[in-house]
N, C-alpha and C positions, 0 to 999 in steps of 0.2 A: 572417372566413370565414363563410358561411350558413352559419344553423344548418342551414335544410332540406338541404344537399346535404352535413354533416356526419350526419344524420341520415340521411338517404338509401343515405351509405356504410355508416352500420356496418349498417344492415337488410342490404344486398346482403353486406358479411362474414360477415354471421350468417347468412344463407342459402347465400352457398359454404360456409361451413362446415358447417350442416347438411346439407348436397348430398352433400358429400364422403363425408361421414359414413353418410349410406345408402346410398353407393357403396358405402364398402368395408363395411357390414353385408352389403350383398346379394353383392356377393362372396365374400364370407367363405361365405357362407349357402349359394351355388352352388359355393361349391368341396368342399362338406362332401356323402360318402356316408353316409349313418348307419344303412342296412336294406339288406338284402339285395332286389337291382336299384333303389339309390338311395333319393332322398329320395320317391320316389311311388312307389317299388317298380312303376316301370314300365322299369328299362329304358334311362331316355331321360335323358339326361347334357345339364347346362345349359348346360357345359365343352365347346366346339367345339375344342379346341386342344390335341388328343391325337397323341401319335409316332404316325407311320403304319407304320415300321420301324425293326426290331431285330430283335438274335438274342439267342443268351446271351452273347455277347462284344461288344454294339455298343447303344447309347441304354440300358443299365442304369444304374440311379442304387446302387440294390446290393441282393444277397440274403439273406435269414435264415433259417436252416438251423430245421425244423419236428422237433419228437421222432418223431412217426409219421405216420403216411398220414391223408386226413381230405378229405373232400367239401364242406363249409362254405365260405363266401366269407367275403374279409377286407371290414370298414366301416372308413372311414376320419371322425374327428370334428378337424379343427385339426392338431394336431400329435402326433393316436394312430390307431393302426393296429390294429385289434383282431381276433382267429380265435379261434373256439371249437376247441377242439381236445381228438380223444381219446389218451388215454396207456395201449393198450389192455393191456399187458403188467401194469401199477400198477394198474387196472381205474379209473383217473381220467378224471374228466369235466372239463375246466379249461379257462381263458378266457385268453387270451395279450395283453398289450397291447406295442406296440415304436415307439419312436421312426419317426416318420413322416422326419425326415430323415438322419440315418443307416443305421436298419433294425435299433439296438438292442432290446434285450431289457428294455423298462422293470418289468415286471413279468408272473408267473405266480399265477392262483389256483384254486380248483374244489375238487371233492370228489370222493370215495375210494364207488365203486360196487359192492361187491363180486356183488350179488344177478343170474344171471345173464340176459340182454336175448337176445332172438331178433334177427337183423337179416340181411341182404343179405350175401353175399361182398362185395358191390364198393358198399357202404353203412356205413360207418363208423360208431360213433356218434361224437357230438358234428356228424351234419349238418346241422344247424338254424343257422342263422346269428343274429350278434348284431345286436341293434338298441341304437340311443344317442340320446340328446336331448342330449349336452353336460351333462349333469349326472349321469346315470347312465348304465350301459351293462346291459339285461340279455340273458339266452340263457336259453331250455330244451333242458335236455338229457333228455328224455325222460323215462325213471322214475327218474332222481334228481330233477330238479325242474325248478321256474325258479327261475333266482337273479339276483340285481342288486345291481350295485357301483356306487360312485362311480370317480372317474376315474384316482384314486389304487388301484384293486384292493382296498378297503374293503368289505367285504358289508354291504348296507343290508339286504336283506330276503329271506328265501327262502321259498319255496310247493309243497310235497310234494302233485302232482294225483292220486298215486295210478302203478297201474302201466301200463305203455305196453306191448302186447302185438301182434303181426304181425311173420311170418317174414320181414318186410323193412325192419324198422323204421321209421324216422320221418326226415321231414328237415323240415315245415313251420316256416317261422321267425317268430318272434313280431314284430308289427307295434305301432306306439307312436301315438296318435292323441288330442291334446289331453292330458288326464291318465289315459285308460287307453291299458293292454297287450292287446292279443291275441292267443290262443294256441289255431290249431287243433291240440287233442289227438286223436292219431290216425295213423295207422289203427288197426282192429282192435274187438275188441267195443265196450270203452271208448272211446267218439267225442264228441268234442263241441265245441263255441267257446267260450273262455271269456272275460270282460274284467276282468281283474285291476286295480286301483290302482295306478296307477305308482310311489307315493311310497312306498305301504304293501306293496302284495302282496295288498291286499285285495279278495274278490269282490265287484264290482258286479255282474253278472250273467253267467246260463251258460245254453246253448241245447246241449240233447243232439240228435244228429245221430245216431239209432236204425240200427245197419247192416240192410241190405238182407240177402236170402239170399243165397248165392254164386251166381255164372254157370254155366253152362253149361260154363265153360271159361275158363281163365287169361286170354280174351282176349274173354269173356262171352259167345261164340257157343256152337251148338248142339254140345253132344259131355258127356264126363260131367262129373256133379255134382259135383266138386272143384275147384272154379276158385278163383280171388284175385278178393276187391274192396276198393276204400278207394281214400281219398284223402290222398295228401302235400300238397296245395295249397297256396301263402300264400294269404290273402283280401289283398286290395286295398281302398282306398278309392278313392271317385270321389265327385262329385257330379253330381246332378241332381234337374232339376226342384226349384233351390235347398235341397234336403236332403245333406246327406251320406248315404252309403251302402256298409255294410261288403259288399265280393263275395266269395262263395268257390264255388270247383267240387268240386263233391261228387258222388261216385256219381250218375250218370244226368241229371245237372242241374246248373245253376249255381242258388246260391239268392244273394239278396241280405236286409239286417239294419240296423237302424235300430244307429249305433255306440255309442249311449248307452243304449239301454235293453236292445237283444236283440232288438228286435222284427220276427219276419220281414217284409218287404215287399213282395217277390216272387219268383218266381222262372220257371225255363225249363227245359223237355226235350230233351232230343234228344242226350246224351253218353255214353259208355259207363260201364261200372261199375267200369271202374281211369283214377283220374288222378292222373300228375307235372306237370303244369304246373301254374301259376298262370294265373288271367285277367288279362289286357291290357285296356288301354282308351286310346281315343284317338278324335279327332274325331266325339264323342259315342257312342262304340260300343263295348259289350264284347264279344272274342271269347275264347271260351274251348274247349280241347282233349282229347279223350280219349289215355290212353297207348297200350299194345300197339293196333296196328290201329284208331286211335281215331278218331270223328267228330269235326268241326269246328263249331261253332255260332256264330253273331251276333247280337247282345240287344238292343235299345236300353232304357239302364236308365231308370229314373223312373217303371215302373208299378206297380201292384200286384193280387197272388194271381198264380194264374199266367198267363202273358202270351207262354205260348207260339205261341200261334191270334194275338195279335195286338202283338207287338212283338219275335217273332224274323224275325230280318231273310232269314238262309238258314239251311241245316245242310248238310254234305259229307258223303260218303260214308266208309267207313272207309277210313282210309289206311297211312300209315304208322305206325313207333312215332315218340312224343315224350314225353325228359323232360326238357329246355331250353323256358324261355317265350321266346315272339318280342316283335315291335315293332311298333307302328303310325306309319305317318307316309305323309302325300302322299297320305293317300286309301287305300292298297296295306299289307295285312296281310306284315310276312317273318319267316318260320318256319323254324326248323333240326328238319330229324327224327336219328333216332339215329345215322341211319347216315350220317350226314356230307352231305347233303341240303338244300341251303337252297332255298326257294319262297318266289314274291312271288305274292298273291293280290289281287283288288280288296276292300278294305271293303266295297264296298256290294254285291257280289255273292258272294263267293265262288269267284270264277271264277280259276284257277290263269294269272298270267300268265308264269313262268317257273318253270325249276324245272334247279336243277345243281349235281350232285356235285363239290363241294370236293377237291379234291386235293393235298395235301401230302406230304412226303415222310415223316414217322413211319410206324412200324408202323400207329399206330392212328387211323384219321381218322374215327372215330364221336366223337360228341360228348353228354354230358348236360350239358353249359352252356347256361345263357340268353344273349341275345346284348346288348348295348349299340348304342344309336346315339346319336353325337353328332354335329353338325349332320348331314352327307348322306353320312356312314360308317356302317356296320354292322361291329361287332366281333363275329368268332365262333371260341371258342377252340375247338378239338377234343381227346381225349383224351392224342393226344399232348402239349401244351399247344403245339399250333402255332394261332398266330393269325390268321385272312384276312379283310382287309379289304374289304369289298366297297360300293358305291356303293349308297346306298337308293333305286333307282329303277328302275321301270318298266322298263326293262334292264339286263341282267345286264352289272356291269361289274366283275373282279377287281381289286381297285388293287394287294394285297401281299399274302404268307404268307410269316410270322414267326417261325422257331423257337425252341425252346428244348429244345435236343440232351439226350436220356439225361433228360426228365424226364414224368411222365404227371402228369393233373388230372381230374376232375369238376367242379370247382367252376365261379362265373362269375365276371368279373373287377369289380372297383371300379374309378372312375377319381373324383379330384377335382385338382383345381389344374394341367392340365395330365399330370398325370403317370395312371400307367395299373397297377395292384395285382395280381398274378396268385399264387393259393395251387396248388402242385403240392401230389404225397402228401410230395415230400423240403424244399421253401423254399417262403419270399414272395420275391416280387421284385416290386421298383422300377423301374417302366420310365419312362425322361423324356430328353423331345430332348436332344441334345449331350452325352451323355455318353462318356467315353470308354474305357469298360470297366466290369468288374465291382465293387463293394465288398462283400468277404464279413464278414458280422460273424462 
């Protein structure tokens, strides 16, 4: 036999087998949710080959009955399904982990809070969601801490920031970037960013975020001095202009931070002084949203000090409320407001190209979920936990709406590996094609 074509074959084995090999890494890698709105915490699911329909009796793979109510979204890391969850009766802050294909109960852990926390009627604690690298998973739960476990439910490390004050508590969820953590703590006097050591817990660096005086009015317009400000934000990461760049919205501005040292970069004007959203970014663009009656802004990131005069692309007027983040794709911003409201707007202008109330048939068709798009779907849950699919495009096109009878959410959903994660205040459930009813654990 040639040697050369003996030689030849094993190169080309050893190359299908490395092929193969970072097939399924990169699959693996795209099937995994590991932060709250994905792995970019944008939102945008790698995974095109999601149920388009179900109820609670039809493409459920099965549900896992939750001790109490709770706003948190589930991440999904391989074969763990993990919700921060509070156990508010016990005054326990605690981290749930359950078999991804069952819906078992692989483990419960957290800590015993007794010191009492200000928060929202319809704001749980424990709304922060968990973030995971596949080797640890951590959560902050406000003024108990942050804490981080191995994957076994093992506590590697915990970090006491002090205490977490506003009569609406906290839901910002900590984001995992190289080998640090970040954690916007906040709202309320005590404000700040900080980037914790992933392994250790330990402070690399903290940037205080000084509060502003209050509005005018709970919705910062003109009327008396008693108003609400802060921000629940996640910060984002993005790059540009070959830097990485931590984003967060904050009172009256988005600012953007160098992720390794803290160091401001730049930042933008023009948002109100209460925000629930997160910034979005897509086809080079960040837009980000004020809450009650809130403006809309568009950045392009990569400059620096302020850059409002010359790299805010528009700003909207005040609108409606928003505490769901939208999506960017195809050029067209789509945004869900409270009240059950989805809008497509142009990226590069702002200019509103459609805009329609979602109608379902629950009591409740307001929504504070963020929404998912995977390939040219938009998932948007509302508080019933009814789900409407809708086409991400420049027309308004309803494909389905989903129910799921006798149950209410806040949260947003996860999807990886096809299948699709949804936390109400009573279960998780597993939604995935063909299935033929319910599994209750």
């Amino acid at each position: 036999m040639n040697a050369r074509f003996v030689l030849s074959t094993r190169i080309a084995a050893r190359l299908s087998l490395w092929f193969a090999g970072l097939l399924l890494l990169l699959s693996r890698a795209a099937a995994d949710w590991p932060a709250w709105r994905g792995p970019e915490g944008s939102g945008v699911a790698t995974d095109k080959r999601l149920p388009v329909r179900w109820s609670a009796n039809e493409n459920i793979r099965w549900k896992a009955p939750l001790p109490d109510r709770g706003n948190s979204s589930p991440v999904v890391w391989k074969d763990h399904v993990f919700v921060a969850q509070a156990i508010e009766k016990a005054n326990r802050r605690a981290l749930m982990c359950f078999d991804r294909a069952q819906g078992k109960l692989l483990w419960q852990t957290g800590v015993t809070h007794k010191e009492p926390e200000e928060t929202h009627e319809d704001n749980p604690y424990c709304s922060a969601s968990p973030v995971t690298d596949g080797e640890r998973v951590i959560v902050w739960h406000g003024s108990a801490g942050v804490w981080c476990y191995d994957l076994s439910g093992k506590e590697l490390w915990h970090r006491d920031l002090g205490p977490q004050k506003h009569d609406w508590g906290y839901a910002a969820s900590p984001v995992l970037h190289n080998d640090l953590c970040f954690v916007h703590f906040g709202p309320g006097e005590r404000t700040f960013l900080i980037a914790l050591n992933k392994k250790t817990g330990e402070t690399i660096w903290k940037v205080d975020l000084p509060p502003m005086q209050p509005p005018q009015r709970t919705d910062g317009f003109a009327g008396r001095r008693d108003g609400y400000i802060g921000s629940w934000s996640t910060p984002i990461l993005v790059k540009a202009n070959h830097r990485a760049e931590l984003v967060l919205s904050v009172p009256e501005k988005v600012r953007a931070f160098d992720p390794q040292t803290g160091k401001a970069l730049w930042e933008c004007a023009g948002l109100n002084p209460l925000i629930y959203t997160s910034p979005i970014y897509g086809d080079g663009v960040v837009v980000a949203m004020g809450g009650f009656l809130g403006t809309t802004i568009a950045v392009k990131p990569g400059g620096d000090g302020d850059v409002t005069a010359t790299r805010r692309l528009w700003q909207t007027a005040r609108t409606k409320n928003r505490l769901g983040s939208g999506v960017i794709a195809n050029g067209h911003v789509f945004i869900l407001n409270t009240e059950g409201i989805a809008e497509c707007l142009e990226l590069g202008t702002g200019k509103r190209v459609w805009e329609e109330r979602l109608r379902g048939q629950g009591a409740k068709a307001e929504s504070w979920s963020s929404m998912v798009l995977a390939g040219d779907k938009l998932y948007i849950v509302n508080q019933s936990s009814e789900t409407s699919v809708l086409r991400a495009s420049p027309t308004f096109e309803l494909i389905a709406v989903n129910p799921i009878e006798g149950e209410l959410t806040n949260s947003s959903m996860a999807v990886s590996n096809g299948e699709i994660f949804i936390r109400t205040h009573k279960n998780l459930w597993c939604i995935s094609e063909n299935q033929p009813g319910t599994t209750t654990q």
